[in-house]
MARFI-749520 format. One line per 5 residues: number of its first residue (from 1); for each residue x, y, z of C-alpha. Coordinates in steps of 0.001 Angstrom, whole numbers, m for minus. Example, Ala and Ser with C-alpha at 12.3 -4.5 7.8 and 13.67 -1.06 7.14 Angstrom:
2
1) 12300:m4500:7800; 13670:m1060:7140
END
This chain:
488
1) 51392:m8020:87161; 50874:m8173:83565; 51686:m11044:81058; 54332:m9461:79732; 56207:m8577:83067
6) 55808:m12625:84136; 57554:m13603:80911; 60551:m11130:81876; 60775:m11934:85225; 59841:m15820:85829
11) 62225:m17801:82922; 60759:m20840:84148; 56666:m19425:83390; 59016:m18100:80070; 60169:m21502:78778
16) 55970:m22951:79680; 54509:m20201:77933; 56860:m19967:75048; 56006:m23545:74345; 52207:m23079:74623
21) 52594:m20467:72154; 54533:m22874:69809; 51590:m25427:70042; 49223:m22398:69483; 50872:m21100:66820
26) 51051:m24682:64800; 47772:m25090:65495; 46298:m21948:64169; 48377:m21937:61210; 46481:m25231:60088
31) 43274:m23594:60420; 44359:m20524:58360; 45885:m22891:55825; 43403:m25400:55581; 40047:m22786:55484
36) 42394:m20964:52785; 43016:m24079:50803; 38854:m25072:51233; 38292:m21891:49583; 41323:m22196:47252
41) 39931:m25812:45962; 36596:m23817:44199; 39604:m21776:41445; 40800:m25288:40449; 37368:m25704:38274
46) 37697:m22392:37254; 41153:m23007:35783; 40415:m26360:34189; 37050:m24443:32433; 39659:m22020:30875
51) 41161:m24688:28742; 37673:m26470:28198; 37659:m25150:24959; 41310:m25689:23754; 40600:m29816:24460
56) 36518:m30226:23939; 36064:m27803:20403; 38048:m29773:18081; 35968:m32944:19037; 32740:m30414:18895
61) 34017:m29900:15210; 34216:m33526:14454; 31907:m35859:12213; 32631:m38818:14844; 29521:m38750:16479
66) 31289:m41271:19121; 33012:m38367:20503; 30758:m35452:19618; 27558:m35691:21459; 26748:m32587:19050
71) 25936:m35002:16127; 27680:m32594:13740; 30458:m29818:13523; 30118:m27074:15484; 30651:m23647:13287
76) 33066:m20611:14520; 30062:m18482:15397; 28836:m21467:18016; 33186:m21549:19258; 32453:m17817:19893
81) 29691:m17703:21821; 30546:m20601:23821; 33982:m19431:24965; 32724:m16228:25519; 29807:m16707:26903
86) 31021:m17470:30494; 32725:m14165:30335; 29973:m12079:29246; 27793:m13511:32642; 30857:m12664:34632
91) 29492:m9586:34384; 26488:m10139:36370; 28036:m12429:38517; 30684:m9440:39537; 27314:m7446:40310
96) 25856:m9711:42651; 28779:m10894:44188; 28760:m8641:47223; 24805:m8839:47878; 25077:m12631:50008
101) 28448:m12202:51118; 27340:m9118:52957; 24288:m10748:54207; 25424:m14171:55363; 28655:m14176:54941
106) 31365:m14672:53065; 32061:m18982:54024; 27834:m19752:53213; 27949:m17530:50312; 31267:m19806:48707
111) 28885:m22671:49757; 25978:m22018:48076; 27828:m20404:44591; 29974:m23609:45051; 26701:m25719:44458
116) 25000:m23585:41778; 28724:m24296:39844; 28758:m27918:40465; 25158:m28459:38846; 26111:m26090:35757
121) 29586:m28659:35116; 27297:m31652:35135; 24755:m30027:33335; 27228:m29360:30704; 28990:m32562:30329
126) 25113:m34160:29783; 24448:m31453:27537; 23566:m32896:23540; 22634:m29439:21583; 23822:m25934:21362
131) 21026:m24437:23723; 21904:m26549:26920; 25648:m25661:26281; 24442:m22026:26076; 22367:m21885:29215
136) 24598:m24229:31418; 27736:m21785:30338; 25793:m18661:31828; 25359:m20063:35033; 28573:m21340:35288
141) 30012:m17774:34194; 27955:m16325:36942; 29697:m18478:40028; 32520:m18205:38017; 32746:m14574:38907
146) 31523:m14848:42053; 33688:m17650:43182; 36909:m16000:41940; 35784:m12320:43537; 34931:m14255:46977
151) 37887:m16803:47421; 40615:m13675:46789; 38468:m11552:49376; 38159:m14273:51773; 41945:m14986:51924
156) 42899:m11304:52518; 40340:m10900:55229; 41339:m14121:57104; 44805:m13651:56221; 46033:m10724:58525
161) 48969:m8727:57486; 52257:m11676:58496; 50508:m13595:55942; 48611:m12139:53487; 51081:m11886:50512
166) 51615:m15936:51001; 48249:m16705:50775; 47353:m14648:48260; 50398:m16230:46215; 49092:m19607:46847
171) 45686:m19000:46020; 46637:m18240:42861; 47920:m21727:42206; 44288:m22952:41765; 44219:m21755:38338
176) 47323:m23151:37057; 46901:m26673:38838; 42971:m26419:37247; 44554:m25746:34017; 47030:m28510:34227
181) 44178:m30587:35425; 42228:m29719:32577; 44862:m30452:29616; 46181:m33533:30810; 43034:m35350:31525
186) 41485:m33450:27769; 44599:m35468:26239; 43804:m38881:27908; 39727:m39240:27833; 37775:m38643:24440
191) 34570:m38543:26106; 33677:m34900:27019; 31106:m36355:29120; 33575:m37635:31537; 36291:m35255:31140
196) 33854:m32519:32226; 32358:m34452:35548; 36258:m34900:36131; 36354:m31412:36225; 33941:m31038:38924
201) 35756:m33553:41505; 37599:m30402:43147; 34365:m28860:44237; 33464:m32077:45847; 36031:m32104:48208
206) 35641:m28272:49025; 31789:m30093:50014; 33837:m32418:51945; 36095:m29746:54169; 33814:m27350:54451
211) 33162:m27444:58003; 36979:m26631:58915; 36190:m23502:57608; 36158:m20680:59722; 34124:m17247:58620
216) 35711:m14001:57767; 36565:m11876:61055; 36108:m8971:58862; 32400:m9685:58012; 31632:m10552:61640
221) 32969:m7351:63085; 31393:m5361:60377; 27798:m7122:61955; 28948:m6475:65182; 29278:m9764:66426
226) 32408:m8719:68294; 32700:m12414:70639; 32558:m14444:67488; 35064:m11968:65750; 37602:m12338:68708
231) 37149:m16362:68429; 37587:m16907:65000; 40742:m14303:65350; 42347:m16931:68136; 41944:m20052:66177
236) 43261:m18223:62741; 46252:m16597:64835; 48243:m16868:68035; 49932:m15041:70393; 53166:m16422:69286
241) 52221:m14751:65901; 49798:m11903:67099; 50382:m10397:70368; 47434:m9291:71045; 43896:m10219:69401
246) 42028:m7773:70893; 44213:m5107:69159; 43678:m6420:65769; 40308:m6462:66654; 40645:m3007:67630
251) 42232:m2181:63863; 40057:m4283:62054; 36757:m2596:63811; 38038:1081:63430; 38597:186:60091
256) 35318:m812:59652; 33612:1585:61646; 35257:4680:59553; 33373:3844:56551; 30193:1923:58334
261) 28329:5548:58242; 27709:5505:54859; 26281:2940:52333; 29004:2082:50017; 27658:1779:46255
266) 29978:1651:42854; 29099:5715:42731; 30528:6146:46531; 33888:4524:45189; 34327:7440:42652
271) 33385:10135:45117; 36407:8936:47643; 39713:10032:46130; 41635:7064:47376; 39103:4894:46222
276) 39122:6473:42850; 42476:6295:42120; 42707:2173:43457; 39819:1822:40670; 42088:3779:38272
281) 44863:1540:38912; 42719:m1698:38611; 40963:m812:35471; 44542:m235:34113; 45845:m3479:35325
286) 43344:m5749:34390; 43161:m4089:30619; 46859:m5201:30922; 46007:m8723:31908; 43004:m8997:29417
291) 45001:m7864:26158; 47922:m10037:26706; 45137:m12146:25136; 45753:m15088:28136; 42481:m16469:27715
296) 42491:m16896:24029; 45873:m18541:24264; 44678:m21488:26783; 41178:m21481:25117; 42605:m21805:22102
301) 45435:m23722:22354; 44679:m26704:20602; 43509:m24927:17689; 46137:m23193:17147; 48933:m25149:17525
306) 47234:m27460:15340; 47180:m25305:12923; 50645:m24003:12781; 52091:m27132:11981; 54576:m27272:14867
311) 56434:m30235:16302; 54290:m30475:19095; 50370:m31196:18756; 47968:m28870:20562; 47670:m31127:23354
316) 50907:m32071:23686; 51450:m27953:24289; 48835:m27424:26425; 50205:m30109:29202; 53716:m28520:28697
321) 52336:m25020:29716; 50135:m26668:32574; 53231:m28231:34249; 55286:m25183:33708; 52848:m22614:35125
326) 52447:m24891:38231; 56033:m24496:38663; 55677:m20457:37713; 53375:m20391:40529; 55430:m22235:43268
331) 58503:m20235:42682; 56676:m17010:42865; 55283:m18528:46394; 59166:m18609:47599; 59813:m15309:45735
336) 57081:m12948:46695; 58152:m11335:49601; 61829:m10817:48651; 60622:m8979:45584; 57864:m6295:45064
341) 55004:m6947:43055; 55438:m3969:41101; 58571:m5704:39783; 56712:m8846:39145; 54081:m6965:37709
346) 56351:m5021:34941; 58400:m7703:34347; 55205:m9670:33116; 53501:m7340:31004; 56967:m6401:29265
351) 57657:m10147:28529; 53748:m11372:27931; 54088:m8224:25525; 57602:m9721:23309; 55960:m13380:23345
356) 52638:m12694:21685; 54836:m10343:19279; 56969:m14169:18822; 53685:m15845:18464; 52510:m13169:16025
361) 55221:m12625:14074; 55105:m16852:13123; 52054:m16901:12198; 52700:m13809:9618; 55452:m15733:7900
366) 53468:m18702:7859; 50666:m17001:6021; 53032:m15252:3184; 54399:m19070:2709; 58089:m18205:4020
371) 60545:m20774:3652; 61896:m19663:6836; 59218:m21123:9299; 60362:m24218:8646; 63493:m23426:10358
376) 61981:m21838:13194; 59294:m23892:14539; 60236:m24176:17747; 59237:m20082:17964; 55452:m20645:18602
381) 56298:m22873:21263; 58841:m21199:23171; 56908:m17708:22883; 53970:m19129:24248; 56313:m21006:27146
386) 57707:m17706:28052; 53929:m16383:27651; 52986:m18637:30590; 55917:m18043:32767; 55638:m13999:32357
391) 52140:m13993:32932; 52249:m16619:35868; 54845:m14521:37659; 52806:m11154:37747; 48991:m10249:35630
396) 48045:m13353:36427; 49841:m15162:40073; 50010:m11236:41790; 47417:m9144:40310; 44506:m10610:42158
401) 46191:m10116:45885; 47595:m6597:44182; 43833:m5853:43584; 42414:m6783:46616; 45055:m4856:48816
406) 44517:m1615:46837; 41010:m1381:48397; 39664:m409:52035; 37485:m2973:53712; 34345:m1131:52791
411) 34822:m923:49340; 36781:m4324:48710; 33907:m6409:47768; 32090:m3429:45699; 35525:m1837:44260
416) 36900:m5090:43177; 33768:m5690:41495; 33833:m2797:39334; 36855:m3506:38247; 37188:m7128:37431
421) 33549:m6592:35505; 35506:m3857:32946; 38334:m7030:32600; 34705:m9607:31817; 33866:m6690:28952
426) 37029:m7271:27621; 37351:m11283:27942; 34512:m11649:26317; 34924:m8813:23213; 38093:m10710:23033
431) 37160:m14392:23336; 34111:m13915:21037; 35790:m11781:18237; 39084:m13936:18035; 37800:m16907:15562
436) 36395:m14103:13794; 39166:m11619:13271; 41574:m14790:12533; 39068:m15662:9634; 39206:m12177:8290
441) 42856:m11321:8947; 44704:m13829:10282; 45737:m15241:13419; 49363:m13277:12954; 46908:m9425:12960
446) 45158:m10623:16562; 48716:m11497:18353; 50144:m8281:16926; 47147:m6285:18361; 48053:m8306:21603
451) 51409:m7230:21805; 50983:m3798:21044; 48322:m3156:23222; 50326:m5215:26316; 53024:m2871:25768
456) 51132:211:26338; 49461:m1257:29077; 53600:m1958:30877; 54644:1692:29958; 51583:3322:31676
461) 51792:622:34812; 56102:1952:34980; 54782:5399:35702; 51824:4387:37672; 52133:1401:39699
466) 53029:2170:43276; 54802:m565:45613; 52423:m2485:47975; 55386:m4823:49566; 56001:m4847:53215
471) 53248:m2516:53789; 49920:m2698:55777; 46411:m2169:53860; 46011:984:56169; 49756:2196:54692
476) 48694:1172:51373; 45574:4016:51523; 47859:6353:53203; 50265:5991:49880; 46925:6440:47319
481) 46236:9337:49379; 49011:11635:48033; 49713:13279:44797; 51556:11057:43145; 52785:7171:43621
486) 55893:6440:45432; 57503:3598:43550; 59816:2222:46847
END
């Protein structure tokens, strides 16, 4: 007699097993959670580096040599390189990525990037001249990429269907919380020194938990190593949850074994015509995301709201927006599954695209000396507030699950790489031209562009963008797989 006929037919075994299934299910939750929040902990230095610059360059352009360890100003060609300089060896980050993931996994390879990053933060808080800020920023661009490709591709694969939005959702608080992190100890400590090693604490204590990690199921199928596969499947789920492990075992390995024939390279991905049209989609998505001009709002926050005279300093700003997208973040947590992300998605782009236009259009009448600024300096701060919010809720808080569900198993890691290394070309094109352009033509011209370009960006994604909700990764490839995008 089968399990399933003793749980109709003995209520006492019922009740017994029911319970057991409780206690397994409680249990195996915490080791999903916790190896997702492990992982999750490596984002929160990538957040808090995003708004390095906003906090650290206007004490780089001081004459205080107490709080420069420059020993003089730094000029806007230096500010250029450095905040774009992380972005620019994202690229080749994003092109190694899947080499040591495939080879010993994805938990070692998170390990190992992990301590490559930790040594680049300390080198640069130590760092005295331009040239150790130049190097040290180049390897830390390089985990950068790697860290942020790996953690989103290690929480889909461990995540199984039930809970793969959530996670995905939370993961995405590590950049917000970083960022938070980042302004609010910026605004207390004066010596970059120790604001940086600050910085670094998070990766400590992924050091710390790493052994409750567990490794992806999908890498150890894909190596055959079916026993450890079917282990690591019954501590991450339960049969209160999953009914049976071997028959996500059975879906994850067919899955795998489709594709395992041939070697999949960045050329393979444009000779599939699902695969093609998920890289379509990304590239469209993350040019989105990158002209919204996110980066250069949190890099440059300081600057800029420093310069515009409002009644809030830079700083003062920047830990506003931290503890507001925190709160983005956890509402979208409790809001993700009643919504679709293509809703969350458009809504984001439309709004990121009217705030910059706010921003912009401030800045203009500040330059042509308006009397009316003075009457409407709140504007700067409430665009960029809605800013946050818009971009929390969709480019930024869904795009990266959105991304990773778009692609098959085989060409996750490669696909996703591809993509995200078009949205590094644009980061840093954007991050490195933006002192320059605002010297030439104003800060008012580069937010324009911004808004513009983010609005062209949300009418393409309306006619584009299909609905991922309540579906499985094998439904979302059956849904690429037709003509045209069904929107429901």
């Amino acid at each position: 007699m089968t399990l399933h006929e003793n749980i109709v037919f003995i209520p006492k075994e019922n009740i017994n097993n029911d319970n057991n299934r409780k206690k397994k299910s409680s249990s195996s939750l915490l080791i999903l959670y916790l190896s997702a929040f492990t992982a999750d902990l490596l984002i929160i230095p990538i957040g808090s580096f995003m708004v390095w610059p906003s906090t650290v360059i206007p004490k780089l352009m001081s004459n205080n040599t107490n709080i420069n360890p420059l020993g003089r100003p730094i000029t806007s060609l230096e500010t250029s390189i450095i905040v774009s300089l992380p972005y620019f060896s994202t690229i080749l980050g994003l092109v190694i990525a899947s080499k040591p993931s495939d080879i010993i996994g994805r938990r070692k390879t998170l390990l190992y990037f992990a301590i490559i990053m930790w040594i680049s933060i300390i080198a640069i808080a130590f760092s005295n001249n331009m040239y150790m800020y130049y190097v040290s920023f180049f390897v830390y661009g390089i985990t950068n990429a790697c860290l942020g490709l790996l953690v989103v591709i290690y929480n889909v694969e461990i995540a199984g269907d039930k809970h793969r939005a959530l996670l995905s959702s939370i993961s995405t608080l590590g950049l917000p919380i970083g960022q938070l992190f980042g302004f609010v100890f910026g605004a207390m400590i004066d010596s970059i020194k120790i604001f940086t090693v600050i910085i670094s604490v998070p990766i400590l204590i992924h050091f710390l938990l790493y052994s409750f990690m567990v490794e992806s199921p999908v890498y150890l199928i894909h190596k055959n190593k079916k026993n450890l596969a079917i282990n690591v499947l019954k501590k991450l789920r339960s049969y209160y949850d999953v009914v049976d492990i071997e028959n996500e075992y059975e879906v994850i390995n067919e899955s795998v074994e489709t594709n395992k024939e041939r070697s999949i390279k960045l050329i393979d991905c444009f000779k599939s015509f699902t695969t093609k049209k998920a890289l379509l989609l990304s590239f469209l998505m993350i040019c989105t995301r990158e002209m919204t001009g996110n980066k250069v709002v949190l890099a440059y926050t300081g600057l800029i709201f420093n310069e515009a005279g409002t009644i809030f300093s830079g700083n003062e700003v920047g830990i506003i927006i931290g503890f507001v997208n925190v709160a983005v973040i956890f509402l979208l947590i409790l809001l993700i599954n009643r919504f679709g992300r293509r809703t969350f998605l458009l809504t984001s782009s439309l709004f990121c695209s009217i705030s910059t236009m706010g921003i912009g259009f401030y800045f203009f009448l500040k330059e042509i000396n308006s009397p009316l600024v003075y009457s409407i300096r709140w504007l700067p701060i409430i665009s960029v507030i809605i800013f946050i919010v818009c971009y929390a809720i969709g480019l930024g808080g869904v795009l990266p699950g959105y991304l990773a569900e778009l692609f098959s198993n085989e060409s996750r890691i490669t696909a996703s790489s591809a993509a995200l290394i078009l949205g590094a070309l644009f980061s840093s094109s954007l991050d490195f031209g933006f002192p320059l352009i605002t010297e030439s033509f104003g800060v008012s011209f580069s937010f324009l562009v911004y808004s513009v370009s983010t609005f062209i960006g949300f009418v393409l994604l309306y006619f584009c963008l299909p609905e991922t909700r309540g579906k499985t990764l094998k439904e979302i490839q059956v849904i690429l797989q037709g003509s045209y995008f069904h929107f429901s």
